[in-house]
C-alpha positions in Angstrom: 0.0 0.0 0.0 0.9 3.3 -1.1 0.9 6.7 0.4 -1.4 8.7 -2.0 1.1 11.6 -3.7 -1.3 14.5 -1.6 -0.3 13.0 1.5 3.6 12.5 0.9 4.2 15.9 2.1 1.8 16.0 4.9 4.0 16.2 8.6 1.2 14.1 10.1 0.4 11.0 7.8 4.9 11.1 6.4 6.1 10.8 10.2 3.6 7.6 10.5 4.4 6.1 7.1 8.7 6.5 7.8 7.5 4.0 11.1 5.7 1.8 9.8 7.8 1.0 7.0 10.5 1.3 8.5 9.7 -0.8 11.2 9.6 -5.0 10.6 6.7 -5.5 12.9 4.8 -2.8 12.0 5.3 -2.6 7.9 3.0 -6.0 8.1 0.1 -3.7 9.2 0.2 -1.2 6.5 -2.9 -2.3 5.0 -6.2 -1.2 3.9 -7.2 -3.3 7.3 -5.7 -1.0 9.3 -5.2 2.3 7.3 -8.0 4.3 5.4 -6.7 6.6 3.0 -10.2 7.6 1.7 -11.4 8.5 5.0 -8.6 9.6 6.2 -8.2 7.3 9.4 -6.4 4.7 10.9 -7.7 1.7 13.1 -5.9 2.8 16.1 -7.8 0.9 18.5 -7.7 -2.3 17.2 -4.0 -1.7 16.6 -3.3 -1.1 20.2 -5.2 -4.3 20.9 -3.0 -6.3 18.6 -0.1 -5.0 20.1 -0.5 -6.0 23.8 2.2 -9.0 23.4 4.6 -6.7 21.7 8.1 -6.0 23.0 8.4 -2.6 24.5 10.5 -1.7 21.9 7.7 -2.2 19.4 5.1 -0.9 21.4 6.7 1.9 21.7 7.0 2.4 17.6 3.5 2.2 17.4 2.6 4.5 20.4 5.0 6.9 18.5 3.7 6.2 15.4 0.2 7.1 16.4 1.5 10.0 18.3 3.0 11.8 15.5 -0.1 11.0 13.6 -2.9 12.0 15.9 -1.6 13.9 18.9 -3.5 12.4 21.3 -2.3 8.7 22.0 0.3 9.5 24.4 4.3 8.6 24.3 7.2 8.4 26.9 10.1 9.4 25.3 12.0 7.5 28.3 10.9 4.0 26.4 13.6 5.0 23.5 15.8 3.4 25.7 14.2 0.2 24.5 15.0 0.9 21.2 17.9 -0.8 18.7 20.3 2.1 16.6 18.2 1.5 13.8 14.9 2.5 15.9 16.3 5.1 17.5 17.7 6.6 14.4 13.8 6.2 12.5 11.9 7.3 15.8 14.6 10.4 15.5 14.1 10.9 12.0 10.1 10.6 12.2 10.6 13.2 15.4 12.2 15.4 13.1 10.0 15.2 10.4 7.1 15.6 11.9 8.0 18.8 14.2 11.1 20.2 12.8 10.3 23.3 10.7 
């Protein structure tokens, strides 16, 4: 699944798509299951369901994930300490993304 080109740009829907394809566990659920471009939503619910047996390290990818997204589903920054160089440097990057100006 594809980010539609109008959305590429956008700080919101970008810093989600860098996690979850950047992320093994999470690039499985990049699916019209989970994520609605028409509508413009994402099953965040159910994908905070699915993710109760998850490491914290991937937990954490998905509660940033969302964050970045949506704003509300909160995030502990202190759980980056979970996190192997290669999540740390996309959780960075997506950070960046989606707040640096």
């Amino acid at each position: 699944m594809i980010i539609p080109e109008e959305l590429v740009n956008d700080r919101y829907w970008y810093s989600l798509m860098l996690i979850f394809h950047g992320s093994k566990k999470l690039r499985s659920y990049w699916t019209n299951e989970y994520i609605d471009f028409k509508h413009r939503t994402i099953e965040v619910d159910r994908l905070k369901a699915i993710s109760k047996t998850w490491s914290k390290s991937e937990k954490f990818m998905l509660r940033l994930a969302l964050h970045l997204f949506n704003g509300r589903d909160k995030v502990d920054l202190g759980n980056m300490d979970y996190l192997d160089e290669h999540n740390t440097a996309l959780a960075l990057k997506a950070l960046n993304f989606r707040y640096g100006r």
